[in-house]
N, C-alpha and C positions, 0 to 999 in steps of 0.2 A: 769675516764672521757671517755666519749662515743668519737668514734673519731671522729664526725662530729664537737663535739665541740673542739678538739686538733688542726685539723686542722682550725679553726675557726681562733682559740689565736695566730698559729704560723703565719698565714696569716697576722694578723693586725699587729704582730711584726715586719715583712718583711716589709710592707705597712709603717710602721711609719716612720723604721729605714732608709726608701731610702727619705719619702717626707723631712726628718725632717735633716739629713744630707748631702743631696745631694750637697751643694755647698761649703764644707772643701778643696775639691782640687783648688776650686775656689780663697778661701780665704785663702788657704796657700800659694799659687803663688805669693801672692800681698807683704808678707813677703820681706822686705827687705836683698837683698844677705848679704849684712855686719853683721847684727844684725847677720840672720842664722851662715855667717863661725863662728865668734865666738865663739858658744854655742856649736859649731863641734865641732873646734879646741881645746873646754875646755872638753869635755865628749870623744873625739876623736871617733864621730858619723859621717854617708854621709850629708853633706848639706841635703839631702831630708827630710829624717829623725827630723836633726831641724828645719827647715822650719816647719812642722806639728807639733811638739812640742812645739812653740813658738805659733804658731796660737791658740792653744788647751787652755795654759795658757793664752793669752788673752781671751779668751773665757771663762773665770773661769772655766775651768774645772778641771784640777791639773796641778801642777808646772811641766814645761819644765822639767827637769830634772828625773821628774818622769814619763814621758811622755817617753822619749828617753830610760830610763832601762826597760819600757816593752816592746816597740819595740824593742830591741836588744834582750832582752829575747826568745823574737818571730821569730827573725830570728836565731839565736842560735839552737833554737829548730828545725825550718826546714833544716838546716845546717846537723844534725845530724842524721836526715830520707832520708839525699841525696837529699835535696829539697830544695837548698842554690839558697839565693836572686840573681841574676845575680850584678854581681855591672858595670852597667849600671844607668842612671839617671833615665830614663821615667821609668824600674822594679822599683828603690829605692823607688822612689814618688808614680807608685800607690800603693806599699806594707804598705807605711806609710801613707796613705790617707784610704787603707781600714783599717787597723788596727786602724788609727784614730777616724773613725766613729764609730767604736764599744767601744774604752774608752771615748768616749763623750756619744754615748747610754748608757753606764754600768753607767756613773761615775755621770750623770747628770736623764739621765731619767728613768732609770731601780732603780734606788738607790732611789728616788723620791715615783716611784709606789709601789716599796716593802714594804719603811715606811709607806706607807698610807692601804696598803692593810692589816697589821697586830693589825690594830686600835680593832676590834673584837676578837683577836685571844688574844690579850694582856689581855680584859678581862675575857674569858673562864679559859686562864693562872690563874690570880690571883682567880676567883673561886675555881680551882679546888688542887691550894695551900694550900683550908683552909679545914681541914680533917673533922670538924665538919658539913662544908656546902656541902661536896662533894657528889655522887649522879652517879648513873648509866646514867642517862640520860646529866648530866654535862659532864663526860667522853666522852659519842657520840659524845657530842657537839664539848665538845677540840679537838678532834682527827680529824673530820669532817671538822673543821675549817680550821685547819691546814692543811687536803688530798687538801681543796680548793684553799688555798694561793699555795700551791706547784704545780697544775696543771694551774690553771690559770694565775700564774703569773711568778714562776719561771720556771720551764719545759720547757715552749715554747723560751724560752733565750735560754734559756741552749741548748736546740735542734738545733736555729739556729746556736749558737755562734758553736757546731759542726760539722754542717754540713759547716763553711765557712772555717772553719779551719782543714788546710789536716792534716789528721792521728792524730787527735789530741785524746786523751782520755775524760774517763769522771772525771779523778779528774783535767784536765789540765782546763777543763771548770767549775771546781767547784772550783778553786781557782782562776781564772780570775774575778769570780762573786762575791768572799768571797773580794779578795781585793778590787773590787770596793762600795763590803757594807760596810767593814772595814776603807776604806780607808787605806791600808796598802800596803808592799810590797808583793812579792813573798816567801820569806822568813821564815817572821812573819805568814805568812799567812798559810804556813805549819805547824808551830809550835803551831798556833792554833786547826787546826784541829786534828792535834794528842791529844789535850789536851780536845778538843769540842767533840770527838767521845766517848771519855770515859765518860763523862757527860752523855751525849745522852743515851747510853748503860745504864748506873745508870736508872736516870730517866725514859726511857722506861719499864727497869725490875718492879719498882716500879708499872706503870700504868698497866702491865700486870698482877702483881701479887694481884692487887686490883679486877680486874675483871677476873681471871683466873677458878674460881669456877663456874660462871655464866652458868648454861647448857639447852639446848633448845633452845637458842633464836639464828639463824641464822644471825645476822648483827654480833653479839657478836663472833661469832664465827668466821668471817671473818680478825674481828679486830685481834682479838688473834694470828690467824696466820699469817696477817701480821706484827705483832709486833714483836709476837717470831722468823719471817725471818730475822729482822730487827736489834733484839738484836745477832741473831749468826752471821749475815755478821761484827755488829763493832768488835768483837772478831779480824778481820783479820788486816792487817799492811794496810794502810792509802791507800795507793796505790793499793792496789788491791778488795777495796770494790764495790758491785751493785752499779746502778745508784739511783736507791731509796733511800738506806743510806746518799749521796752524796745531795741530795734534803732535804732529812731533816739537814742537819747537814749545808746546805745554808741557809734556813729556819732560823735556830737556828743562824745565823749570822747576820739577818735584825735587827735594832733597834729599840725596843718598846719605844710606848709612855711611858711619864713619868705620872705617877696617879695624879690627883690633893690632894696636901694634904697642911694644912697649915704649911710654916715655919718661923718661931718667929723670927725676927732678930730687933736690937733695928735701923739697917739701908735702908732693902726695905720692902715694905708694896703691899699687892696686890693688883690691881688697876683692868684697864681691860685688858681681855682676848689678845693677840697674835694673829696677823692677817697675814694667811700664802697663797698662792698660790689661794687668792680668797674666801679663808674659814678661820671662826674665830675658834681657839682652845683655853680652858680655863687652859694652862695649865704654870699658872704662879709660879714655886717650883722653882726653881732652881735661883739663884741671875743673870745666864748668860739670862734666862728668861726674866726676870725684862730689861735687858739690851738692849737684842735684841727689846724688844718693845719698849723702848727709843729711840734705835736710827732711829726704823723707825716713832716714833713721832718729831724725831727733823728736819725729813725730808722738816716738814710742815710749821717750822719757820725757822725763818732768823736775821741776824745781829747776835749782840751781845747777844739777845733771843735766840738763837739755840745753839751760844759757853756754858753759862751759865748753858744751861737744860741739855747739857750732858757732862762737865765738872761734876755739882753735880750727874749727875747719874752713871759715872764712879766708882768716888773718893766713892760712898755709896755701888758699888757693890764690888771693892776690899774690906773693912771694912767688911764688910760681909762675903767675903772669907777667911781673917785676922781670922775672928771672928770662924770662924768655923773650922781652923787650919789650914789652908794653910799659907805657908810663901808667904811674898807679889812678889817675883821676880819670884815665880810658879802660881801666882795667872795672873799677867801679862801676861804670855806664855798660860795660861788655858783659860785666857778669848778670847787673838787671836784668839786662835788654835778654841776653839764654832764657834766666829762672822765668821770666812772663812768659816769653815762648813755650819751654819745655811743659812746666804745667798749665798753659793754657786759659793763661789769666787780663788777654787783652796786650793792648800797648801801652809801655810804662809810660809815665810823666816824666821823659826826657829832658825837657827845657828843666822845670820845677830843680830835677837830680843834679843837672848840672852846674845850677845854680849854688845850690847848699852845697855841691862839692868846693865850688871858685872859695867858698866861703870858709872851709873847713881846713882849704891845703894852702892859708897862711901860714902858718906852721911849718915847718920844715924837717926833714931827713926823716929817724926812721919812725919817727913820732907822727909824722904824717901819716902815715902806713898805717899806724894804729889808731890813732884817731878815726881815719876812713875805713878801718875793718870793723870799727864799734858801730861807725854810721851805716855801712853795709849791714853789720850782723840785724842791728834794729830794721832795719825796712824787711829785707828777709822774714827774720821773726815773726813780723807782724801780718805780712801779707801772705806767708805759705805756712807759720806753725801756729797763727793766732793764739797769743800769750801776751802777756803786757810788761813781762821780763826787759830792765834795762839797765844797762854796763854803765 
């Protein structure tokens, strides 16, 4: 990428992340002290700290809790370079108000542009999976694709999120970016990469050794060598790779769309397309699919028309998950755990859900099923069509 255009991307990521968050300090203030000590007192965090972790979960962004172990992570880590928070209030607050803008950028609008930006790249992928359709000219393509997603979209993150953050490395910003594509912790997020770099390495070897004969033609030649740079730096321990490796293996973290294909089930059937941020996608496979476009057609009616239409759409898309082997009390957790993701509403109370399921599937055979479609339809209802409607 020419740097007139580098500087271009990093500009308008500056530019979004100040217009677009500029009033979190604002709106963390307003947080009531009570609520905050609590959420201290229970994580044993500064008041500041949950103040901005509370606002963040209302905000759908992700759950309090997971808000406060990255900030603490964050100050841990400056602790360790001699660059420990003052514990002072007005340091506490603005340390968690800037770190706060940047898991609301990461976790809402970076996470956002990356799924969208890899709609193209997903297809070159599945072209160049299929050995009989593949093609010199396909390969440019996929590789091409992919040099584009990665400069125009990831890089200029990545660059700013280091340059805000003192002494920080480049896998400390490639796992800040992996957890908020993953939605994961710190942790997980390591252990993916160790497991994601080997992959990478596989697969890149592959794509080299397809076009490694190829002689004379100068793009090819460039490709080759940065391929073959590419595959000797993953060879190293996780922490001490280039910053290129660390871009693709972010890259390699964003989630592709899902193909349209048809799936048989004798409970949902495909209707129309999925209506997302202004733009229709046709991509009805998945029964949580099916789902999510109910519940934002039930938005549209009312009364006992609205309980009805997605009570039945529930109770038909577990059956479907029944149907395809999932046990009904994972099927439960699987479907929350999408609807918070897909509309953008934070991380569910897993433990809490699981709990009141253990409770609900004493019951047994297909009364369980319904029972757990009533408890499903309710939390649903209330958290994406807000209504106080109950079966």
């Amino acid at each position: 990428m020419e740097k007139n255009d580098a500087r271009k991307y990093t500009k308008m990521v500056t530019k979004e992340f100040e217009e677009t968050y500029g009033d979190l300090a604002e709106k963390a203030r307003k947080i009531p002290n009570k609520k905050a000590e609590e959420l201290a007192k229970k994580l044993d965090v500064p008041l500041e700290i949950a103040k901005v972790a509370i606002r963040l979960e209302l905000d759908g962004v992700i759950d309090a809790e997971s808000v406060c172990k990255i900030l603490v992570n964050e100050m841990e880590r400056l602790k360790k370079l001699d660059f420990e928070v003052p514990d002072v209030s007005s340091y506490l607050f603005n340390f968690a108000v800037k770190e706060g803008k940047w898991i609301e950028y990461l976790y809402k609008t970076f996470r956002k542009k990356a799924e969208e930006s890899v709609r193209n790249l997903a297809n070159w992928e599945r072209i160049i999976s299929d050995e009989k359709a593949i093609s010199e000219g396909s390969i440019i393509n996929f590789l091409n694709e992919r040099k584009k997603v990665i400069e125009e979209v990831i890089e200029p993150v990545m660059d700013e999120w280091l340059k805000s953050h003192r002494n920080s490395s480049y896998l400390d910003a490639a796992l800040a970016l992996i957890c908020a594509l993953e939605r994961i912790d710190k942790e997980k997020a390591m252990e993916m990469l160790e497991e994601r770099k080997r992959q990478l390495q596989e697969f890149l070897t592959k794509i080299y050794n397809l076009i490694k004969d190829i002689k004379g033609i100068k793009l090819f030649e460039n490709i080759k060598d940065r391929i073959a740079t590419t595959i000797e730096d993953l060879s190293k321990p996780v922490s001490d790779l280039m910053k290129d490796s660390y871009l693709e293996l972010i890259l390699n973290s964003i989630h592709r769309p899902v193909p349209r294909e048809v799936q048989i089930s004798q409970y949902v059937f495909i209707g129309g397309p999925v209506p997302r941020g202004g733009k229709v996608e046709p991509d009805l496979v998945k029964p949580t699919d099916f789902l999510e476009r109910d519940i934002r057609l039930a938005r549209r009616r009312h009364g006992e028309e609205q309980a009805d239409f997605l009570l039945n759409s529930v109770e038909k898309v577990l059956k479907t998950l029944i149907e395809q082997g999932m046990e009904v009390e994972d099927a439960v957790v699987h479907v929350i755990t999408e609807m918070y993701s897909r509309f953008g509403a934070g991380e569910p109370p897993i433990s809490e859900i699981k709990e009141k399921v253990k409770e609900l599937v004493r019951q047994r055979g297909e009364e369980k099923v319904k029972i757990l479609s009533k408890y499903l339809f309710n939390h649903l209802m209330n958290k994406f069509v807000r209504t106080n409607l109950r079966v």
